[in-house]
N, C-alpha and C positions, 0 to 999 in steps of 0.2 A: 388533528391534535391541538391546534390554536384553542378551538370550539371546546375542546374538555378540560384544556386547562385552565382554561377562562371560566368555568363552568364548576370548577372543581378550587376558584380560586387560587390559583396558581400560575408564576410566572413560568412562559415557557421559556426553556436553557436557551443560551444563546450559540445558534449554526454559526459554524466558520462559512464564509463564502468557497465554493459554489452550492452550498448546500443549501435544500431548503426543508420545512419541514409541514408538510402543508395536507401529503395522505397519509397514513397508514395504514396495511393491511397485514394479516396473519394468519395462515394455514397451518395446521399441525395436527398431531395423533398424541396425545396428553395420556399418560403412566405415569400418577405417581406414588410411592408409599411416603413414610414420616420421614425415611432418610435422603431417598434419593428420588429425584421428578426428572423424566425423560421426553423428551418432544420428537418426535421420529416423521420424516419426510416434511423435514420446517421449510417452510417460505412463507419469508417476511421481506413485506416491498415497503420500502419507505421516497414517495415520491419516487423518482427514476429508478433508486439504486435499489438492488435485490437479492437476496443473499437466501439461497437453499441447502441445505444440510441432509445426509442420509437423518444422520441423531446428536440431539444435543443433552448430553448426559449431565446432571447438577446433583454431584453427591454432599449432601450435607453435614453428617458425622468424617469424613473422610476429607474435607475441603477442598474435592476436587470438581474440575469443568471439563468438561471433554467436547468438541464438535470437530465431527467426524465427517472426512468427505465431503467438505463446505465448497460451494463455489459463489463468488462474489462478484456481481458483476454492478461497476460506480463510475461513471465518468465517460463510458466508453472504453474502460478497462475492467480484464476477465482475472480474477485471480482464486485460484484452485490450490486445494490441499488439505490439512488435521492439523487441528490445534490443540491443546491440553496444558490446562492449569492446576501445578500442587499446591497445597496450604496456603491456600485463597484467603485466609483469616489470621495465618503467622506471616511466614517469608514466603510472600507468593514466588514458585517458580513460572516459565514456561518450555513445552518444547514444544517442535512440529517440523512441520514439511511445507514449502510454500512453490506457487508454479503462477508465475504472470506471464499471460500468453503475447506475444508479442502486438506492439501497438506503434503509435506515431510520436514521437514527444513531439513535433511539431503542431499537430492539434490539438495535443492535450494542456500543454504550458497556456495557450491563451484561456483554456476554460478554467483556471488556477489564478487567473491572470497576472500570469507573467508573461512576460514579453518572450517570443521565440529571437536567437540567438542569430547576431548576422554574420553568418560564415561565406568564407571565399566559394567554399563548395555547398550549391543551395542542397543539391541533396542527400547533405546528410540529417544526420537527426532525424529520419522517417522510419528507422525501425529500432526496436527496442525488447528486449525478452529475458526473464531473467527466473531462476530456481534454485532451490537452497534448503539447507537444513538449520534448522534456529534452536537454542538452548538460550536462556536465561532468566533473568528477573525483571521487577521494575526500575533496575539502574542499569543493568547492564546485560548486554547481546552478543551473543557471537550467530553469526552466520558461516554455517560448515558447508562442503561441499556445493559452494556458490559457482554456480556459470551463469555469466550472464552474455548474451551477444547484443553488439552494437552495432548495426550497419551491417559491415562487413568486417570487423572484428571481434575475435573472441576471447572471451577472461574467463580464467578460472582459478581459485584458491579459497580462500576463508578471509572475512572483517571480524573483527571484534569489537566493540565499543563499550569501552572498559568504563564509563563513564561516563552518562546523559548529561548530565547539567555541566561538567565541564569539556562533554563533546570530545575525548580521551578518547583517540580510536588507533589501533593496530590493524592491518594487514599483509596479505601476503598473496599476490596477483600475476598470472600471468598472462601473457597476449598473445596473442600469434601473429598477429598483424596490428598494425596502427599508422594512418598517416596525419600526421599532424598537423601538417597546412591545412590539408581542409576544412579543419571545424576554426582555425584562425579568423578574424575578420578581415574581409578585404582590404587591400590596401588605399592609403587615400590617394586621392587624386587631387596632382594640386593645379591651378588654374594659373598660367602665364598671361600676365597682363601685356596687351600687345604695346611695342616700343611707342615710343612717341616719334612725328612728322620732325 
């Protein structure tokens, strides 16, 4: 992509880190008429990450997106499910279905880089999973029927985020277990200077 943009005199957009943007590739099955263009068994790998689709439907008169049966996989995380966007050209909505299969946030946070958390108990933060139903727009989310498990606890209920830019969020959660010390930071230890002779 460097080589055609360059090529095509054009600045390439600028990756967040850890991204980069250095292959791309594109497999597909191309249908289209004036109104709607459809790509059926998509795989698009861009560098590591790679994203397959049964079908990605682009209706035009109609301003809707559909991608159907997508799976995602970026970072060393897998994420599964359908998406679909309305009135792509007035007040876009969205809704869908989302499935992240469980992973490590211990490995993952240094590839973001951020620092992994120093808790009393080293092994938490080693599993993580989480699935949910989404409705909204470009200001605002709700995630329904959200479970996510942590370790060895589990939530369940609905967020909302009544509000991107002022980060305005509702929910409604429950756990079944949770121990708190553990993702605590250890305590310090303080050093006793020996008496004097």
């Amino acid at each position: 992509p460097q080589l055609v943009f360059k090529q095509l005199g054009q600045t390439l957009p600028s990756i967040p880190a850890p991204f980069t943007f250095n292959k791309v590739a594109l497999q597909t099955k191309l249908s289209a008429t004036v109104e709607e263009v459809m790509l059926k068994e998509l795989q698009l790998t861009i560098d590591e990450q790679r994203l397959n689709s049964t079908q990605l439907i682009w209706n035009r008169s109609k301003g809707t997106l559909g991608l159907d049966q997508f799976t995602l996989n970026a970072l060393g995380l897998v994420l599964t499910g359908t998406l679909r966007a309305d009135q792509l050209l007035t007040q876009t909505t969205l809704q869908g279905s989302l499935k992240l299969a469980e992973f490590n946030p211990r490995q993952l946070l240094p590839r973001l880089g951020q620092p992994v958390p120093n808790t009393f108990d080293a092994t938490v933060l080693k599993t993580l999973a989480l699935e949910t139903q989404l409705t909204g727009n470009l200001s605002k989310l709700t995630l329904d029927k959200l479970k996510i498990r942590l370790d060895d606890s589990q939530l369940q209920g609905s967020l909302n985020i009544q509000d991107f830019k002022t980060r305005a969020v509702v929910f409604t959660l429950s756990m079944d277990q949770f121990d708190m010390d553990r993702y605590l930071p250890p305590p310090e230890t303080k050093t006793v200077a020996p008496a004097s002779p």
